[in-house]
C-alpha positions as CSV (number, residue, x, y, z in Angstrom):
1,X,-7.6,40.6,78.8
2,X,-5.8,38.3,81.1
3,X,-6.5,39.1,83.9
4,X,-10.5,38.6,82.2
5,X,-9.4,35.2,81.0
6,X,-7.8,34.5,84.6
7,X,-11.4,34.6,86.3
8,X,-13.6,32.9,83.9
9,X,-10.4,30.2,83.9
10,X,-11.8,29.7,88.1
11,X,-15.2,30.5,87.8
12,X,-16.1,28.2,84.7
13,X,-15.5,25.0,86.0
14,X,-17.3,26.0,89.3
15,X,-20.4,27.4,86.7
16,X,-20.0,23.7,85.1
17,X,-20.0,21.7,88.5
18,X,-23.3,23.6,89.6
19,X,-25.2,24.2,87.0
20,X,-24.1,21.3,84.3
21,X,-23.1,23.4,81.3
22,X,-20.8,23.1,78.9
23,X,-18.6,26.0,78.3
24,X,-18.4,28.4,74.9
25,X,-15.5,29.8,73.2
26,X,-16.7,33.4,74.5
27,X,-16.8,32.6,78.2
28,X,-20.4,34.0,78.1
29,X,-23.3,32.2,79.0
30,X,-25.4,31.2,75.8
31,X,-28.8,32.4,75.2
32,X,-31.2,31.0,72.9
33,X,-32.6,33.8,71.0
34,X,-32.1,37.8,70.7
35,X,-34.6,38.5,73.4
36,X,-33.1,36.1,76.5
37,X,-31.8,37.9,78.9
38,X,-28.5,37.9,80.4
39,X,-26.8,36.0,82.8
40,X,-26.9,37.9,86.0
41,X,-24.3,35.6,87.3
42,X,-21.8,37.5,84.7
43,X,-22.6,40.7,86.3
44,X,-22.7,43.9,83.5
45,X,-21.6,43.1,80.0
46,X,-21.2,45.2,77.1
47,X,-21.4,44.4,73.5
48,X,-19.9,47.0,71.0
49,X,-21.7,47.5,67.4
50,X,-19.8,49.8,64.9
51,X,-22.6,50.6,62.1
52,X,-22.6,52.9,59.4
53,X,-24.1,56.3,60.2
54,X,-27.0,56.3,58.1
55,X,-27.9,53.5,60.8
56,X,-27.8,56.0,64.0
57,X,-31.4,56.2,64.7
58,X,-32.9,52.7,63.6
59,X,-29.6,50.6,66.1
60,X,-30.0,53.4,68.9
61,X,-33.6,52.0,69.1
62,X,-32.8,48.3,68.4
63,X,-29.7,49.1,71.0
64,X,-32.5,50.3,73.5
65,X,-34.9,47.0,72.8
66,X,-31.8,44.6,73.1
67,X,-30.5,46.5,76.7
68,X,-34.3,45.9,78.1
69,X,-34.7,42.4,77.0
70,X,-31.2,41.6,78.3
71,X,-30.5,42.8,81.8
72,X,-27.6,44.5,82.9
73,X,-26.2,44.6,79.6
74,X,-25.0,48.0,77.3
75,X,-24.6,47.8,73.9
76,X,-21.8,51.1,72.9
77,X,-22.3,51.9,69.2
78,X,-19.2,53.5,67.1
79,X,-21.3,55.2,64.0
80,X,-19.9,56.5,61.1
81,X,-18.2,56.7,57.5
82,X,-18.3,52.3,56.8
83,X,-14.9,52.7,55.1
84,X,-13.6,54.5,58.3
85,X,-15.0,51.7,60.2
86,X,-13.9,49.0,58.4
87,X,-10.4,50.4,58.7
88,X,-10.2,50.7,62.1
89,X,-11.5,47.1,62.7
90,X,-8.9,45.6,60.1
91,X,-6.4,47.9,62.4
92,X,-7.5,46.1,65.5
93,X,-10.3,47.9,67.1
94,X,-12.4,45.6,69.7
95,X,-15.8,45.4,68.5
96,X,-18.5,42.7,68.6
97,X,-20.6,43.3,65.6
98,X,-20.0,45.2,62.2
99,X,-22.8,46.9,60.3
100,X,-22.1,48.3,56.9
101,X,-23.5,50.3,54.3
102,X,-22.3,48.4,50.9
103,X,-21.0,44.9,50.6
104,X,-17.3,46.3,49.3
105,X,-16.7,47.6,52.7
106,X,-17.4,44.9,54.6
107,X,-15.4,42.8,52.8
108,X,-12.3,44.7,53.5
109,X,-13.1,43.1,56.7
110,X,-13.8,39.5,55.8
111,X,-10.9,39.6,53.6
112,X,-9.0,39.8,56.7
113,X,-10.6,36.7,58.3
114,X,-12.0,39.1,60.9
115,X,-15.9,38.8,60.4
116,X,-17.8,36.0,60.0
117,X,-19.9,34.8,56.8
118,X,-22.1,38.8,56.5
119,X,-25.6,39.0,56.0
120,X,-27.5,41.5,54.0
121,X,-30.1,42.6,56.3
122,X,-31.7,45.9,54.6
123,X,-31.0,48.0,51.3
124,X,-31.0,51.7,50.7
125,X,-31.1,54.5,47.9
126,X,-30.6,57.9,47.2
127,X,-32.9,61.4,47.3
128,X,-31.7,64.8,46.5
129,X,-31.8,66.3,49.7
130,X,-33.0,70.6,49.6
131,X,-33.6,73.2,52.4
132,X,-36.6,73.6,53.0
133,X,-37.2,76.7,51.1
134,X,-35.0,75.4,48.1
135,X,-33.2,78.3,47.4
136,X,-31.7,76.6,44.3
137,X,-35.0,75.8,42.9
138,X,-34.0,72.5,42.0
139,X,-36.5,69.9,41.1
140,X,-34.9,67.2,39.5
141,X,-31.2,65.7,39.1
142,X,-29.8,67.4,36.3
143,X,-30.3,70.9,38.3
144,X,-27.2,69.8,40.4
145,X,-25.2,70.3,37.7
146,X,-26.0,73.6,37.0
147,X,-22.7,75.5,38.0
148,X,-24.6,77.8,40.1
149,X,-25.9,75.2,42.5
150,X,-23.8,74.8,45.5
151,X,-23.6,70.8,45.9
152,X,-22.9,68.6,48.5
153,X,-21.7,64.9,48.1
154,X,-20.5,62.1,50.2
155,X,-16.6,61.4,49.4
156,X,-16.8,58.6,46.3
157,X,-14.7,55.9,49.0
158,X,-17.6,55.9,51.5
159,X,-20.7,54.1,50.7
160,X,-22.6,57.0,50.2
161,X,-20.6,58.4,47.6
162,X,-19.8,55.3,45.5
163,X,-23.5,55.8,45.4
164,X,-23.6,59.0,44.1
165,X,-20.9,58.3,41.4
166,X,-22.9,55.4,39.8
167,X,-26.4,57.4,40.5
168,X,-24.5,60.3,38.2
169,X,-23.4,58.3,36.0
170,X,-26.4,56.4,35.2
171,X,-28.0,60.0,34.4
172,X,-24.6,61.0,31.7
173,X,-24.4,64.3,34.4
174,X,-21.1,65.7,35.7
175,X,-21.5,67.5,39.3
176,X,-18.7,69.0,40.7
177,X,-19.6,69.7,44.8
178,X,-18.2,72.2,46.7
179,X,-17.5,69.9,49.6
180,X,-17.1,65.9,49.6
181,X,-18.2,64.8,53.6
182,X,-16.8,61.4,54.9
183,X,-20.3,60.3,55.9
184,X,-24.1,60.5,55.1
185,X,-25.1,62.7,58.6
186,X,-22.3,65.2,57.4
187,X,-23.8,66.0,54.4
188,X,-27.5,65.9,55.2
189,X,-25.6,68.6,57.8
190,X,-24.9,71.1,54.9
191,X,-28.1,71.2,53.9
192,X,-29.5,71.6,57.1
193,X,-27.4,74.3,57.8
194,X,-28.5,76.1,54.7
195,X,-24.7,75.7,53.8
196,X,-25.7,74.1,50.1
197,X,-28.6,74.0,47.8
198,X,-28.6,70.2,47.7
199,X,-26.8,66.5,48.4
200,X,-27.7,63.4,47.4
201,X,-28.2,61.7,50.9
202,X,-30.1,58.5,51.8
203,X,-33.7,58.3,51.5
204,X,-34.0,57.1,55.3
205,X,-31.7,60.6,56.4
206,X,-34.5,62.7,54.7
207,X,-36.9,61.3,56.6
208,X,-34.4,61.1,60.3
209,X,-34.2,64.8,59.4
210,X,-37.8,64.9,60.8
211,X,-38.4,67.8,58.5
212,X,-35.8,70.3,58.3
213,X,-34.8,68.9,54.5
214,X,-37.0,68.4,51.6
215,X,-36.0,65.6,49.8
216,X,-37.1,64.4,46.1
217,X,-36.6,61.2,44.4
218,X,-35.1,60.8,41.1
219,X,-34.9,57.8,38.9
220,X,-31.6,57.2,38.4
221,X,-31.2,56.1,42.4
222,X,-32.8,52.7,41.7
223,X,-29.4,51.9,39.4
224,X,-27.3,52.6,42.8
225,X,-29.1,50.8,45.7
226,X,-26.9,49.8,48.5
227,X,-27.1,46.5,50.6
228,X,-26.3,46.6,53.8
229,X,-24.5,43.7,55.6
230,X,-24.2,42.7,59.2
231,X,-21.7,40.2,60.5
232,X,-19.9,39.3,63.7
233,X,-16.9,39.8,64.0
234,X,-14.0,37.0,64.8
235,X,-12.5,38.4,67.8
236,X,-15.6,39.5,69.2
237,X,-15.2,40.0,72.9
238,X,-18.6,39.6,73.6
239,X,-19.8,36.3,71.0
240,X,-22.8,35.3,72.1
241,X,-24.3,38.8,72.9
242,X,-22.6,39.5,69.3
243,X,-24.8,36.9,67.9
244,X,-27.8,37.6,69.3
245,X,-27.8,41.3,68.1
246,X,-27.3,40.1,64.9
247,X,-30.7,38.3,65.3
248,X,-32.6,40.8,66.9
249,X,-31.2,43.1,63.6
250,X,-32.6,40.6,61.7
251,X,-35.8,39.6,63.4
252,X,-39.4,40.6,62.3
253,X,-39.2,43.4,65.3
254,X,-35.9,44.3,63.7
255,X,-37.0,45.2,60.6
256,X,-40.2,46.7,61.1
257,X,-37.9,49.4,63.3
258,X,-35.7,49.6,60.0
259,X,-38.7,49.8,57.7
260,X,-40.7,52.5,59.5
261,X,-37.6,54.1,58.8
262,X,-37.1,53.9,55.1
263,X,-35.1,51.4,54.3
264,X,-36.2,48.5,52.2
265,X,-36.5,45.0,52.6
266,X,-33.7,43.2,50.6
């Protein structure tokens, strides 16, 4: 980090003699909007984004959009379980952006003072995922609790889980799994595998599955929606690219890619 600090220290005022700038906390040049590109003057850049994993295939596309439009640059995603995430950014791991699957896990990072004011930028609900030739027969929540029925569930401190809990709840039934996975794409992954006769995944991983799960909706799911916030983070190596994933997340282009792919509009 010094010796980063050390060069922009000679090469900023040089920037500001030639090109009549004024500098930015970040040391990066500042772009107007999400689809400027990048300063080749900078050389390559990278911007990291840690997102739930329920957001793998909607930010590897946006990821895609945002490296075209901005030249030179490579955005490096960290997916996975939001509470896992949001520990290891309150434990100091360098990331520019923070993408999460409920509002309670983000705050364990603004709590911290180390994201700034979150924005809730899509929302999500529940299906029953099945195999595809529904061994189970299940057709309908209260199946799941049929003792017989080999269950899969997210663990109840990720996102995904909490979900489940208040989802069960809502519906007076009493499930118990026989595995608790610490994300969404790790239990959509013991259906897949024909390991279980059902989860209760995300409505947008039935459809990522492209297929290979059957997934019914139940009515219960509307009582645990999930919003999903975005934020940059404090320390954010990379601000201004920081900020202008953020808008291209939460641009028109933005979310018709997150739409398309089930999630709703919040």
């Amino acid at each position: 980090m010094f010796r980063r600090l050390s060069r922009w220290a000679i090469a900023l005022p040089v920037a500001l003699a030639l090109a009549g700038l004024s500098g930015c906390g970040s040391g990066r040049p500042a772009t107007s909007s999400a689809s400027a590109p990048a300063s080749a003057a900078g050389g390559a850049e990278e911007v990291t984004v840690f997102a739930a994993a329920s957001l793998t295939g909607t930010f590897t596309e946006l990821g895609k959009t945002f490296e075209a439009a901005h030249p030179g640059t490579t955005v490096k995603f960290n997916f996975g379980s939001s509470a896992t995430l949001a520990q290891q950014i309150t434990q100091g791991a360098p990331a520019d952006v923070f993408a999460a699957a409920s509002p309670a896990t983000m705050k364990t990072v603004t709590d911290a003072s180390l994201a700034g004011s979150p924005t809730t930028f899509v929302r999500n609900k529940l299906q029953i995922a099945l195999p595809k030739d529904n061994p189970a027969k299940v057709d309908e929540l209260k199946d799941l609790a049929d003792p017989k029925v080999k269950v899969a569930l997210c663990a109840e401190q990720v996102p995904c889980g909490a979900a489940a809990v208040k989802a069960l709840d809502a519906a007076g039934l009493k499930i118990t799994p026989v595995t608790l996975e610490q994300d969404v794409k790790a239990t959509l992954t013991k259906v897949e595998l024909g390991e279980v006769d059902a989860a209760l995944v995300y409505t947008t991983d039935v459809i990522a599955s492209g297929g290979k799960v059957t997934g019914i909706a139940f009515p219960e799911a509307d009582q645990a929606i999930n919003d999903y916030p975005i934020a940059t983070l404090a320390k954010a190596p990379a601000g201004d690219l920081a900020r202008q994933f953020v808008d291209l997340v939460l641009s028109p282009q933005g979310r018709d890619v997150l739409t398309k792919a089930g999630f709703e509009a919040p």
